[in-house]
N, C-alpha and C positions, 0 to 999 in steps of 0.2 A: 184079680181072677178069683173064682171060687171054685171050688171042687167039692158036690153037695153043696153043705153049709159051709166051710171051712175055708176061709180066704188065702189067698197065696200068694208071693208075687214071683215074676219069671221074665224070663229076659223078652224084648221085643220079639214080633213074628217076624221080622227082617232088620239086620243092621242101620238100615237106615231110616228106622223108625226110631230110633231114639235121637234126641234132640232139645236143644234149648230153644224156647220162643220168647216172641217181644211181649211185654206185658204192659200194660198203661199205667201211669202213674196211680191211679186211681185203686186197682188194684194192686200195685206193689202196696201202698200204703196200709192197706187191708189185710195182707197177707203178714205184713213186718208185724201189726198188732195182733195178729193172731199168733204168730211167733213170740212175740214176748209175753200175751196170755199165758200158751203151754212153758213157759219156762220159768213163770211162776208157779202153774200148777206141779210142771216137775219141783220145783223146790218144796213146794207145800208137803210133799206125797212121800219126800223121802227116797231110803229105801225101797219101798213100795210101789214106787215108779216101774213101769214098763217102758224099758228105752226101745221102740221102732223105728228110731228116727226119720219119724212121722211129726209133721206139724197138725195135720187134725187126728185127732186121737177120741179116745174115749177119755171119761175125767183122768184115769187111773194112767194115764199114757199106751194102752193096749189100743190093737187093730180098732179101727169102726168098722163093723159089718158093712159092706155095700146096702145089702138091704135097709141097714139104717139109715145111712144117707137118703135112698129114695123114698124111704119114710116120712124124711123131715123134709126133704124137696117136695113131696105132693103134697104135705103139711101146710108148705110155705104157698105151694101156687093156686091151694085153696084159697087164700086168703086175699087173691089177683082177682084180675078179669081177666088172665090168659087162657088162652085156648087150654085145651090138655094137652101135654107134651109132656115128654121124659127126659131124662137124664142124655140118654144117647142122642135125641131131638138136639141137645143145647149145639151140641157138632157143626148142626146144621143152621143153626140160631146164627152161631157164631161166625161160619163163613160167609151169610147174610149181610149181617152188621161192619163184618171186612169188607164186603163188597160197597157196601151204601157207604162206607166213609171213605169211600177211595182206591179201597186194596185190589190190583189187580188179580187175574185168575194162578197167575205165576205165585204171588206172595201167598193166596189160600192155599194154591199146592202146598207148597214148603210146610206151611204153618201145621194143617193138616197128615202133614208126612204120606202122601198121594205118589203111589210110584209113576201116574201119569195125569196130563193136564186133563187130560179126555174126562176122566173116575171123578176130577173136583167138576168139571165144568157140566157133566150131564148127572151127577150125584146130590152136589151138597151145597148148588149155587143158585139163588133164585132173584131176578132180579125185582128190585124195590121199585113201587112205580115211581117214585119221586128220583130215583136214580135212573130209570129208562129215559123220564122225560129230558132229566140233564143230558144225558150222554146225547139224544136229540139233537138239543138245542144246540150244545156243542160242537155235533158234528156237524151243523148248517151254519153255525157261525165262521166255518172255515170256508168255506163257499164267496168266492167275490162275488159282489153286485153289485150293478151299475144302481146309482140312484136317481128317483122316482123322475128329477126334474133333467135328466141328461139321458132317461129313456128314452122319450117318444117325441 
């Protein structure tokens, strides 16, 4: 959060918004190296270190401004062919990319921390056309049929 300029942090808007999520291997991997990055940098800095027990930090181990993040985010997605989106967009990215690999609207709840399925399902969930045409196909493959030569 920020108040002004001045970052802060504070407890959830509701109990039940706090929460562990599943992470993919892919990103644990990322995250672990980023974690043993700043733990060299604490060691480098000393003293001098800013302990937030933050894994992304500034060099110094102090807050990063939000602003700075979305700094180096539009930094980064300059450098794309992605549409313009934000920070708060990825949310939405995200429950997307749950949706196309499978994840039902129950699991984006939870993940999302949604006090109801209604807020994910008409909020934050859009469906993939490659994933429409599966769910299709799927549901007509449950459909018996007679075949073509014991039709007619």
């Amino acid at each position: 959060m920020v108040d002004g300029w001045d970052p802060y942090e504070s407890a959830p808007k509701t109990d039940g918004s706090a929460s562990t999520i599943a992470l993919d291997s892919v990103n644990v991997a990322l995250l672990r190296e980023q974690h043993a990055a700043m733990l060299i940098a604490r060691e480098e800095w000393g003293d001098a270190w800013v302990e937030t027990g933050k894994v992304f930090t500034r060099e110094d181990g102090s807050w990063l401004h939000p602003e700075m993040v979305s700094d180096a985010f539009r930094r980064i997605l300059a450098t794309t062919d992605l549409p313009p989106i934000t920070l708060r967009d990825l949310r939405h990215v995200a429950a997307t990319l749950t949706r196309g690999g499978g994840g039902d609207l129950h699991t984006i709840k939870e993940t999302l921390r949604h006090s109801t399925i209604t807020l994910t399902s008409d909020t934050y969930t859009s469906l993939l056309p490659d994933v429409d045409k599966a769910a299709a196909e799927a549901a007509a493959a449950l459909v018996p049929r007679a075949s073509r030569r014991n039709a007619g």
